[in-house]
C-alpha positions in Angstrom: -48.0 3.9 19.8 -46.6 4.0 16.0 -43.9 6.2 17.2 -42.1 3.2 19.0 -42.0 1.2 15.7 -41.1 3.7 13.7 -38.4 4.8 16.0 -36.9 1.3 16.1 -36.7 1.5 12.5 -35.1 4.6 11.9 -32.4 3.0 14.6 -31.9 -0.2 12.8 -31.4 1.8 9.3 -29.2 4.2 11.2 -26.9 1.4 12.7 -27.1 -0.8 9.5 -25.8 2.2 7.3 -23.0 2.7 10.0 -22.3 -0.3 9.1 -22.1 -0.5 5.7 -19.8 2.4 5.4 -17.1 0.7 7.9 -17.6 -2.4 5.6 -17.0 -0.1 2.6 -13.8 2.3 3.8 -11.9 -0.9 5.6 -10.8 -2.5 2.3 -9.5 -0.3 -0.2 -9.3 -1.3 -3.6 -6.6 -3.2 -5.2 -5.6 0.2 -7.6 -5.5 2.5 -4.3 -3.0 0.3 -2.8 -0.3 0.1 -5.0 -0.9 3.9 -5.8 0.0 4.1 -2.2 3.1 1.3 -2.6 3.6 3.6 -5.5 3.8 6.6 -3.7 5.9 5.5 -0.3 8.1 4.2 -3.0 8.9 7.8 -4.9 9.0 9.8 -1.2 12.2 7.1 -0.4 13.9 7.9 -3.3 13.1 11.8 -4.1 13.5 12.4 0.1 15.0 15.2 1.6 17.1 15.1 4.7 15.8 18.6 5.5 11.8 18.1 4.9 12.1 21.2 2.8 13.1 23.5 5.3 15.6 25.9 3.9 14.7 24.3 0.1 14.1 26.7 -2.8 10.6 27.0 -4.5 11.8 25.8 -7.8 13.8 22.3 -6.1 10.7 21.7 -3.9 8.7 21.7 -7.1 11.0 19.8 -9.4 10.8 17.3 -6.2 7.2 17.3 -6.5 6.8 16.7 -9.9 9.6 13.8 -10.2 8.1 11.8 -7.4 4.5 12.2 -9.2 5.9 11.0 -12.6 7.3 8.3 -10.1 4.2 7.4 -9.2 2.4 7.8 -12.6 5.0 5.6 -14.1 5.1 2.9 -11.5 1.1 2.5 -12.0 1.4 2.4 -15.5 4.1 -0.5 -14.7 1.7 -2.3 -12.4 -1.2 -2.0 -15.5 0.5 -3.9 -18.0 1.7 -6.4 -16.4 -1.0 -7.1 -14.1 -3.0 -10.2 -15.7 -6.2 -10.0 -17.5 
């Protein structure tokens, strides 16, 4: 007879923690977002018409570190001039 109870619980934790954690990975913050802008924005301009294929170890890398300063740069940007 306490099994039922206890049962209905667990289910209503279960389903309320569900959720919570849609609640919580549906809205990204503000900061995650324009990293992303930031990074769509350096794969247009350090693209490659081949995706790599063919590319040398040492371009692909001087690719990869261009569009990360890209993106390091562009949050820094975003920081100071955001308000507050």
């Amino acid at each position: 007879m306490r099994a039922l109870p206890l049962a209905a619980f667990a289910l209503a934790a279960t389903i309320s923690a569900h959720a919570f954690a849609q609640e919580q990975s549906v809205e990204p913050s503000a900061k995650e977002a324009q990293k992303a802008t930031c990074q769509q924005e350096a794969n247009l301009i350090y693209r490659t018409g081949s995706k790599g294929i063919g590319m040398g170890e040492d371009t692909r890398n001087q690719i990869i570190a261009a569009r990360r300063a890209h993106v390091r740069d562009c949050m820094a940007k975003k920081a100071a001039s955001a308000p507050g």
